[in-house]
C-alpha positions in Angstrom: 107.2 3.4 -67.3 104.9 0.1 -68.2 101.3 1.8 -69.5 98.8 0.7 -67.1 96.3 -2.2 -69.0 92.7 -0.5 -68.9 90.1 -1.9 -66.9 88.2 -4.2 -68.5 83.9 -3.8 -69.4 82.1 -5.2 -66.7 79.9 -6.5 -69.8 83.4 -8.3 -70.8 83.7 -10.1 -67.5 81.7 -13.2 -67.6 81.4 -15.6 -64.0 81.9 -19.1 -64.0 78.5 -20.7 -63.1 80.5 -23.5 -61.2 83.1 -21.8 -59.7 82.2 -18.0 -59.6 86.1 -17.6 -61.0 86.2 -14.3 -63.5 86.5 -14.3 -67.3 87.6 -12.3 -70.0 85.0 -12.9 -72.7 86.0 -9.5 -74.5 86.9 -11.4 -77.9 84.0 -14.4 -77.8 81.4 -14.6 -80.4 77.7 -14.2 -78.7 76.2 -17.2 -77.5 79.6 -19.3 -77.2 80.8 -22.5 -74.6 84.1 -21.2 -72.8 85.5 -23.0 -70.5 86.2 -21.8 -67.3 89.9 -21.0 -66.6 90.0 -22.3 -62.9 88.1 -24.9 -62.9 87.7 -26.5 -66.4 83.3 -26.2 -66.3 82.1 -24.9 -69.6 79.7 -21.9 -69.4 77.3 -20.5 -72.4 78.3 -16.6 -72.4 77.4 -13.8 -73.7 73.9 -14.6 -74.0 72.2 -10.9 -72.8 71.5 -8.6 -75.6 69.5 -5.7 -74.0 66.2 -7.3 -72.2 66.9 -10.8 -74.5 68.4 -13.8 -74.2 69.9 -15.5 -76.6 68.4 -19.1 -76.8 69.8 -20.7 -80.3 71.6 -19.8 -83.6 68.8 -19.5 -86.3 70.9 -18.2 -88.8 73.9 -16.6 -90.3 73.7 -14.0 -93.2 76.6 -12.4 -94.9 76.9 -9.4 -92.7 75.0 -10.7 -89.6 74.0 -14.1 -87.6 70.4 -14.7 -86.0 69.5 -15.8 -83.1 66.3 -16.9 -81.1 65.5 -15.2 -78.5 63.6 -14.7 -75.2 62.0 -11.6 -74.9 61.1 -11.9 -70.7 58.3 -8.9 -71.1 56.4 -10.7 -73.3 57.3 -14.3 -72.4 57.7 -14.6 -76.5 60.4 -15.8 -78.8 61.8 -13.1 -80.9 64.5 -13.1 -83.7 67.1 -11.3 -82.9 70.1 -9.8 -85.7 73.6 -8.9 -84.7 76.4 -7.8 -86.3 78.9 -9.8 -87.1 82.3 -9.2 -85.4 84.1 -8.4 -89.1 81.5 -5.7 -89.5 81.1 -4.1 -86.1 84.3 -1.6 -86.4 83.1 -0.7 -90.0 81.5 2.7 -90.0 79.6 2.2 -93.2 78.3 -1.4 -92.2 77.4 0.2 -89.5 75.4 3.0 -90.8 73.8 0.5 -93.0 72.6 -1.6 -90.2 70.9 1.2 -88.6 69.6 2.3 -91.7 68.4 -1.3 -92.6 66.1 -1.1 -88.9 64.9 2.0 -89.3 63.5 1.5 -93.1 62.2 -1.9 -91.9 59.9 -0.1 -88.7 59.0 3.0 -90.9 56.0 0.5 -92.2 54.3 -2.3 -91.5 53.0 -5.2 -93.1 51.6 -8.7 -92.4 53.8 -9.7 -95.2 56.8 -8.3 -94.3 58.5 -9.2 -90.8 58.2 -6.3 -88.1 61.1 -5.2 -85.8 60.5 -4.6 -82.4 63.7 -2.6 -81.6 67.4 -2.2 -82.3 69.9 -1.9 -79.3 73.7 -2.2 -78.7 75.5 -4.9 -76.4 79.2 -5.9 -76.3 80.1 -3.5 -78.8 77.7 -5.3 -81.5 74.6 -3.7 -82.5 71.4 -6.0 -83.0 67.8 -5.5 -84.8 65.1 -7.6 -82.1 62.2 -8.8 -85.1 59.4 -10.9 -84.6 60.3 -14.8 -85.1 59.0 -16.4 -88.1 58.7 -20.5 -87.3 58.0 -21.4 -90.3 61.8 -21.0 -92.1 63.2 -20.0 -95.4 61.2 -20.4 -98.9 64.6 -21.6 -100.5 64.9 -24.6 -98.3 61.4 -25.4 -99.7 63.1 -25.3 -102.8 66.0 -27.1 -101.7 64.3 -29.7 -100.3 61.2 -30.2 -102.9 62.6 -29.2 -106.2 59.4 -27.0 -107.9 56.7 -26.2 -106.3 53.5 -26.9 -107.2 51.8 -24.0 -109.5 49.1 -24.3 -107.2 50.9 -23.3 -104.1 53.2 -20.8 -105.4 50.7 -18.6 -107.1 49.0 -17.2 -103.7 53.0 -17.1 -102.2 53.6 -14.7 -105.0 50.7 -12.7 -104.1 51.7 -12.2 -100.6 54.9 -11.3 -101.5 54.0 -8.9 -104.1 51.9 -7.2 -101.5 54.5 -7.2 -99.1 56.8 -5.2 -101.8 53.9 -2.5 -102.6 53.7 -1.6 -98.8 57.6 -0.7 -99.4 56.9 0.4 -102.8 54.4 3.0 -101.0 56.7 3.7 -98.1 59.2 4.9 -100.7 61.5 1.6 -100.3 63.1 -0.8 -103.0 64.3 -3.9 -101.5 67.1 -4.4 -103.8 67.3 -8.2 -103.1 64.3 -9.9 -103.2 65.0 -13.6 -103.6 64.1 -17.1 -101.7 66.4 -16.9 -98.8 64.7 -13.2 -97.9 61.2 -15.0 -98.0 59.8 -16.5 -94.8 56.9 -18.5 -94.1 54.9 -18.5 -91.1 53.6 -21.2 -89.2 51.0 -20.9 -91.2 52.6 -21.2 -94.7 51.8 -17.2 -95.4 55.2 -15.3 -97.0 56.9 -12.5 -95.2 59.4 -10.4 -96.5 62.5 -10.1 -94.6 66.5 -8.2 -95.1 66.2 -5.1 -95.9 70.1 -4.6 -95.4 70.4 -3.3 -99.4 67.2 -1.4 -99.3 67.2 2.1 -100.8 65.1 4.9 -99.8 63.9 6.4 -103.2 64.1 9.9 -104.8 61.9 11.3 -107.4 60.9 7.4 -108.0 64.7 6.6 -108.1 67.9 5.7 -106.7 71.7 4.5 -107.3 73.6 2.7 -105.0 77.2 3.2 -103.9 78.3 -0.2 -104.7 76.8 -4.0 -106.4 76.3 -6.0 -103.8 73.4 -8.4 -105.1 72.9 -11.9 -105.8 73.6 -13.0 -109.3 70.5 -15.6 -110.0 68.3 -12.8 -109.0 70.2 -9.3 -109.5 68.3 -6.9 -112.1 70.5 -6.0 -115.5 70.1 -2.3 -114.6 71.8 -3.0 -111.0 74.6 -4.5 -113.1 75.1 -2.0 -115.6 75.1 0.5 -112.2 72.5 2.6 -113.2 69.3 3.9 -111.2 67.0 1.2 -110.1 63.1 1.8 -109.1 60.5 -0.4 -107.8 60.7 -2.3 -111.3 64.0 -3.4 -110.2 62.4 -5.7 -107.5 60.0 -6.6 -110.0 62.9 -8.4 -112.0 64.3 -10.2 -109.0 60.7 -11.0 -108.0 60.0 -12.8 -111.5 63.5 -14.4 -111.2 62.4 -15.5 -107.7 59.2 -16.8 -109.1 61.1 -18.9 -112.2 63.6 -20.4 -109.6 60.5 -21.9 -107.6 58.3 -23.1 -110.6 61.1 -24.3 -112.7 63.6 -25.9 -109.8 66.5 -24.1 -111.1 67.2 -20.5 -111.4 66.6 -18.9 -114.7 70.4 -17.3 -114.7 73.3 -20.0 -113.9 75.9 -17.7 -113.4 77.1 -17.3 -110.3 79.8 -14.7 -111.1 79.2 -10.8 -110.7 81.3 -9.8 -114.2 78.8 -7.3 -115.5 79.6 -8.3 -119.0 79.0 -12.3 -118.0 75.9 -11.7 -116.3 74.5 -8.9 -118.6 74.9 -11.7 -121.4 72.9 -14.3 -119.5 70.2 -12.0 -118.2 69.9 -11.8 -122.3 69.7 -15.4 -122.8 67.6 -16.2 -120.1 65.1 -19.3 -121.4 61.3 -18.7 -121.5 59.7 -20.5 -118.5 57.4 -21.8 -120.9 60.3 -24.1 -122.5 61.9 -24.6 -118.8 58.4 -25.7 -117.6 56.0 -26.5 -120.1 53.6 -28.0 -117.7 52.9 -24.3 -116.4 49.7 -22.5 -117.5 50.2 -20.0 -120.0 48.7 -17.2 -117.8 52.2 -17.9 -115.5 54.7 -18.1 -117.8 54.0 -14.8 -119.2 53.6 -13.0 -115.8 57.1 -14.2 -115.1 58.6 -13.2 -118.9 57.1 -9.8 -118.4 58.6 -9.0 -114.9 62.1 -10.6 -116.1 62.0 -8.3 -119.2 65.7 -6.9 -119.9 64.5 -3.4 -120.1 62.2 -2.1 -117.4 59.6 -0.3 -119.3 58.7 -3.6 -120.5 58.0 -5.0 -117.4 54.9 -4.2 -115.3 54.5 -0.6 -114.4 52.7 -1.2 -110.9 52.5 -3.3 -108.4 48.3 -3.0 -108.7 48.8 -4.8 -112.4 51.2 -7.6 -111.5 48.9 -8.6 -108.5 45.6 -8.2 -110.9 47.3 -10.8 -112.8 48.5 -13.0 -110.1 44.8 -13.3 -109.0 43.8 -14.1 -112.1 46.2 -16.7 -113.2 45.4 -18.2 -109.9 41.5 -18.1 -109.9 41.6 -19.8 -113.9 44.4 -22.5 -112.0 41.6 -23.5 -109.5 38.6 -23.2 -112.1 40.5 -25.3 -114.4 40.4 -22.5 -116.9 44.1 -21.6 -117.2 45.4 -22.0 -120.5 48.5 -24.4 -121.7 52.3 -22.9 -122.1 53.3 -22.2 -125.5 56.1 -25.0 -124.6 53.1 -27.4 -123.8 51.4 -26.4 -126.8 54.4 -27.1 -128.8 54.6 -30.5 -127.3 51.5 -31.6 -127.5 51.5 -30.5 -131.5 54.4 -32.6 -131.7 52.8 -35.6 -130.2 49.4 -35.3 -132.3 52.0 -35.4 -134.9 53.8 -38.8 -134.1 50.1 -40.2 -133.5 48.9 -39.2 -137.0 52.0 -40.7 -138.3 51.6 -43.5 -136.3 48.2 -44.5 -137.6 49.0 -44.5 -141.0 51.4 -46.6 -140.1 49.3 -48.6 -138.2 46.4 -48.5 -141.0 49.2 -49.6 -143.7 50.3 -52.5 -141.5 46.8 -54.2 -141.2 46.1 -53.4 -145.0 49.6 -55.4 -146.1 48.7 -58.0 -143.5 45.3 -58.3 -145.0 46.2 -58.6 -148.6 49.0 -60.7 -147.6 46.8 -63.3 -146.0 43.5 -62.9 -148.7 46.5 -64.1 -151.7 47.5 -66.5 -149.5 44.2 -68.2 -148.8 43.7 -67.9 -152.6 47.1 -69.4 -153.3 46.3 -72.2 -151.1 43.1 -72.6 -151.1 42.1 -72.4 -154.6 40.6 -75.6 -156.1 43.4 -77.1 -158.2 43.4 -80.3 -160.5 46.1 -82.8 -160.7 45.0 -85.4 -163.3 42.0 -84.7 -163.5 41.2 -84.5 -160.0 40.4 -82.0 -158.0 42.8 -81.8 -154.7 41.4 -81.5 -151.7 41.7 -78.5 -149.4 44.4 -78.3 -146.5 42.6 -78.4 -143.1 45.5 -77.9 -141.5 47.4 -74.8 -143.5 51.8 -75.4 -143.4 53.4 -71.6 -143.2 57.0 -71.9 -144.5 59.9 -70.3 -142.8 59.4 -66.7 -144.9 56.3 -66.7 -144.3 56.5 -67.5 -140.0 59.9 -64.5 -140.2 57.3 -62.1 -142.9 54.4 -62.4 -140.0 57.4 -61.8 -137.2 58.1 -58.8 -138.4 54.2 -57.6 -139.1 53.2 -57.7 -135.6 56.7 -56.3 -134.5 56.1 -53.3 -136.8 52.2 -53.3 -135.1 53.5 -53.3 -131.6 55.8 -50.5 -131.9 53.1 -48.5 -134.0 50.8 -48.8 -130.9 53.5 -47.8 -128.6 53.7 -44.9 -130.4 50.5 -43.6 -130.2 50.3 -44.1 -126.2 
């Protein structure tokens, strides 16, 4: 006996808007152009997810793509966060999704993005979040290299709220970074992915597995043991160097604990990647990188004193210079000291130079008993046209020195 094929889910069967013809969309990604088996028309399927409907991609993460949505209630746009197909049949992804929306709405925080609901269609679940218009921090940095001191400093401030609101709820984020920061239309930070996020115990807690981002991933996270709040302290310095500096402050992109825990050693001091930085924010960001996490700051109440402060001596044009600024500056007081004596020692040669010269010709002399008389018109010879040459060549580079 054949085995009788099971009905299909009426959620499966899509209808040609053309035609009205049936169609299996069972194994089409959401919000995909099929076209239409009887009649050739293409059609936009699987668009309803719960109350929403789909309107455009917005993006794709590693375990999940977003979407904009319409949320008909409301008559708003809302992100919405599915699944991705190679994750739906995995239990622990799963789990881990669920987990990821329920951490997100146990709090709330204008700087971290709110979910509305979670819900399940087409065998994928999906986390409905309010939209942020304003996209990701790290195409800022994509697109503008650094940014500014100026405008940074009051980011960081938001976002170092938005982690003390998890920090209170008993959360660490566990992978703070630029493409988890959002800005609203506004320009104001909101923190966003929870999907590593661990609920804390006794101040602590181990994950089951590494699953981090290298530029940004905290030594103790590599060497697998506990992590705390300080842990996103690390990745939120790291965060901070990548934006001020225009390049991250760890170039390895590999996960080999031994590779990375080297280069989270050898990490160079913002202060030589960016000596133009005040002094007051190159050490907040070597204090929250530190390699051990007693060394970094032990609240979030102390790093966000700082922040204001670095920020209120920025505007008052009070903030001190970067030891790397320092260093260069030293150096070039150096080359301009060195330059004027050079400088001074030029003129005085040319000076004596041309005072025994005016002697030498200009001195009364006698021939026969009678005196010569002077040359109105004074002849250099061709040392002494290739000796001047080389005084005013010597001048002009001496000047050029000390601009």
């Amino acid at each position: 006996h054949m085995p009788m094929p099971q009905p299909q889910s009426p959620e499966n069967i899509a209808h040609c808007h053309a035609c009205g013809s049936p169609m299996n969309v069972e194994y089409v990604p959401p919000f995909s152009n099929v076209g239409c088996p009887a009649c050739g028309e293409q059609n936009r399927v699987k668009c309803e997810f719960g109350p929403y409907t789909l309107v455009r991609r917005h993006a794709v993460g590693g375990m999940s793509m977003v979407f904009a949505a319409h949320d008909p209630t409301l008559h708003r746009e809302v992100a919405l966060k599915i699944l991705s197909e190679d994750f739906s049949a995995d239990e622990r992804r799963i789990t881990a999704f669920e987990e990821e929306a329920r951490i997100t709405a146990s709090f709330s925080h204008p700087n971290v993005v709110r979910v509305l609901t979670t819900g399940k269609a087409f065998g994928r679940l999906y986390i409905a979040m309010e939209l942020v218009p304003g996209g990701h921090f790290e195409h800022q940095i994509q697109e503008r290299g650094q940014i500014p001191e100026i405008e940074m400093l009051p980011l960081a401030i938001e976002i170092a709220h938005g982690l003390k609101a998890a920090h209170a709820a008993g959360l660490i984020h566990r992978d703070v970074k630029p493409g988890n920061i959002l800005l609203d239309a506004e320009g104001h930070a909101k923190l966003v992915d929870f999907g590593l996020a661990l609920v804390t115990q006794g101040g602590k807690a181990k994950a089951a597995e590494i699953w981090a981002t290298p530029y940004y991933v905290p030594p103790e996270t590599i060497e697998g043991f506990p992590e705390d709040f300080r842990s996103d302290i690390y990745a939120f310095g790291a965060t901070l160097y990548h934006a001020l500096a225009g390049k991250p402050s760890c170039g390895e992109e590999t996960m080999s604990t031994t590779i990375l825990r080297d280069a989270k050693k050898k990490v160079i001091p913002l202060s030589l990647a960016a000596p133009w930085l005040s002094e007051e924010t190159c050490k907040i960001v070597q204090r929250s990188m530190a390699y051990d996490p007693k060394d970094r700051f032990q609240s979030y109440d102390e790093l966000i004193t700082r922040l204001d402060v670095a920020l209120k001596r920025l505007q008052t044009g009070t903030a001190g210079v970067s030891s790397g600024l320092a260093a260069k500056r030293r150096a070039k007081s150096k080359r301009q000291e060195i330059a004027a004596f050079v400088m001074a020692g030029l003129v005085l040669s040319a000076a004596l130079g041309g005072g025994i010269w005016w002697v030498v010709r200009s001195g009364p002399q006698k021939q026969g008993g009678k005196p010569l008389t002077t040359a109105r018109t004074p002849v250099l010879s061709d040392s002494d046209v290739e000796t001047a040459t080389q005084i005013a060549t010597s001048y002009r580079e001496a000047h050029e020195a000390v601009e």
